[in-house]
Each structure stands twice: as structure tokens, then as C-alpha cells.
C-alpha positions as CSV (number, residue, x, y, z in Angstrom):
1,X,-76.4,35.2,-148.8
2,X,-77.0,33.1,-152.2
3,X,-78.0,34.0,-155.4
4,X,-80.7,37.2,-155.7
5,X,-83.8,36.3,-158.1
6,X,-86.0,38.8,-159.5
7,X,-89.5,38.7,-158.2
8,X,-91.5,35.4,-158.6
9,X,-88.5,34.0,-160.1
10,X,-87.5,31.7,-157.6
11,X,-90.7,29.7,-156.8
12,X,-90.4,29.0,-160.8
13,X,-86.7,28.1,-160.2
14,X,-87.0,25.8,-157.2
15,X,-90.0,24.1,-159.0
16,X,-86.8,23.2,-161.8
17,X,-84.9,21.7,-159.1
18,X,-87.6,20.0,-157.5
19,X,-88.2,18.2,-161.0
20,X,-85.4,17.8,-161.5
21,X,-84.1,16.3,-158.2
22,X,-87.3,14.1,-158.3
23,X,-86.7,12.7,-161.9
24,X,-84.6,9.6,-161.9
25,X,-82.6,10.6,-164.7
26,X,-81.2,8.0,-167.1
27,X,-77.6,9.4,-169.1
28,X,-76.3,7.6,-171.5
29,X,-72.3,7.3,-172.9
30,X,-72.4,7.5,-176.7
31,X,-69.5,6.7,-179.8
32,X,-70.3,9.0,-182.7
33,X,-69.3,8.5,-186.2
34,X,-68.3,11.3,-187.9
35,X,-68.3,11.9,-192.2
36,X,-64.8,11.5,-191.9
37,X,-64.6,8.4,-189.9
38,X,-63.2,9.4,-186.6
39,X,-64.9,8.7,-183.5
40,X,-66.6,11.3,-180.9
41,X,-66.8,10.0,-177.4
42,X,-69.9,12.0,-175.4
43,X,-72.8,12.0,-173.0
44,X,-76.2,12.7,-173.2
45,X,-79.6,12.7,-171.3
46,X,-81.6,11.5,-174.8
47,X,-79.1,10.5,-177.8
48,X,-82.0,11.1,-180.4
49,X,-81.8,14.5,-179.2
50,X,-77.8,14.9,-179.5
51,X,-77.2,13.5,-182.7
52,X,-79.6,16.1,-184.6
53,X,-78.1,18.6,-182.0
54,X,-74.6,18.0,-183.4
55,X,-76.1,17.5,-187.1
56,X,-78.0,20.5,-187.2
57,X,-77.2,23.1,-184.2
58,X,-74.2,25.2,-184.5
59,X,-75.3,26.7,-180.9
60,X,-75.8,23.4,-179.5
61,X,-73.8,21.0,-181.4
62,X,-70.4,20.3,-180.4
63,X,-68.0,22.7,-182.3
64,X,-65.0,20.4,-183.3
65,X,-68.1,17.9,-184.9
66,X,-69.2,21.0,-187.4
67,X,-66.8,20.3,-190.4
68,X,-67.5,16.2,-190.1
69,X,-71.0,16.6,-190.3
70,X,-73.1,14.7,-190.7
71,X,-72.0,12.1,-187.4
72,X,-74.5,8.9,-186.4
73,X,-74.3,7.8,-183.2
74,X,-73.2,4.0,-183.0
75,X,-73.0,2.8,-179.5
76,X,-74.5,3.8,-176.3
77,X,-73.9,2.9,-173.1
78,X,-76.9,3.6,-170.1
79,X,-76.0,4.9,-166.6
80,X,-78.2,6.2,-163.5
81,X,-76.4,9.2,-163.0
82,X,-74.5,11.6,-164.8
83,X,-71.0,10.8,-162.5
84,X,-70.8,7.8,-163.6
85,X,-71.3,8.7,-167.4
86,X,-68.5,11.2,-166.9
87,X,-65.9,8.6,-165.5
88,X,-66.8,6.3,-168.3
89,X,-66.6,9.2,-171.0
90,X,-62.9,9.9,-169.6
91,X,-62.1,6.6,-169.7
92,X,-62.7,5.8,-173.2
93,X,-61.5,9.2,-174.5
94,X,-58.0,8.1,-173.7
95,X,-58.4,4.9,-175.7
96,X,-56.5,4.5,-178.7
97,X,-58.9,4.5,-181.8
98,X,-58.7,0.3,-182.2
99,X,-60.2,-0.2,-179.1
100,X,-63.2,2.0,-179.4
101,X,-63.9,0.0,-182.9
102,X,-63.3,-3.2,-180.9
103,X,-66.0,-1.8,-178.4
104,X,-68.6,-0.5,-181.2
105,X,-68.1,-4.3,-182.7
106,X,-66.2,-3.1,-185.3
107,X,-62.6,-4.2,-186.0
């Protein structure tokens, strides 16, 4: 039957969706460096946002980044949709560590 909403709930959430739906939304691959030089492959709807998230937010910040704070992003990558973020994420995230500094511009 779908998911039950308390009253005047689901006009609010539907109005989310709509927004959502109607936004063309811009993601964006990103290449962190971390305080102990390895590399953290992710993707994000505002990078700005994400870095300070992972420097500063234990409840939104990535756990495995919290002991190699602080991290600066240093490469992003734009993409129209979130899909196709995700299959470039996985892509690079089986790349062996020389390639990601080749891609940063870094050798």
C-alpha cells in the first residue's frame, strides 16, 4: 500500500521530491588528500561542503578519514547525475595509488 505518513507529512514530503526531481543536479567525483598522504576517492553534490564535512563532522564525515584529518580535496570531476559519478568512483577506487597521482597531475 506504500509507506504511511503522519498527517500533513506527505504534502511536505512530495514537495522534497518534486524539488528534487525538478533540480538538475550537478555531482561531482572528488580525490582527497589526507594528513597522511593517501588518497580518498568520493562523490559529492557540493565539494566545499564535503571537505569541512569530513574535516570537521564526525556524524557526517566519512569514518575511516577521522584519524588523517585534516584531508583537502585535490581534483574534481563534474557529472549530470549521480549514476554516473558512482561508476566513475568504482572505477578509480580500484586504481593502484600511481595512477590516481598521475590523474591529480601529480607523479
Amino acid at each position: 500500500m506504500g509507506v504511511r505518513f503522519p498527517p500533513g507529512a506527505q504534502n511536505i514530503f512530495e514537495d522534497k521530491i518534486f524539488c528534487v526531481n525538478a533540480m538538475n543536479m550537478t555531482w561531482y567525483l572528488y580525490i582527497a588528500r589526507c594528513n597522511d598522504e593517501t588518497l580518498y576517492t568520493g562523490i559529492t553534490t557540493n565539494p566545499a561542503r564535503r571537505e569541512k564535512e569530513h574535516n570537521f563532522s564526525d556524524a557526517f564525515g566519512a569514518k575511516s578519514l577521522r584519524n588523517k584529518r585534516p584531508i583537502q580535496i585535490v581534483y574534481t570531476e563534474v557529472f549530470h547525475d549521480q549514476s554516473g559519478a558512482r561508476k566513475r568512483e568504482a572505477e578509480i577506487k580500484k586504481w593502484k595509488r600511481k595512477y590516481k597521482l598521475k590523474l591529480i597531475g601529480e607523479n
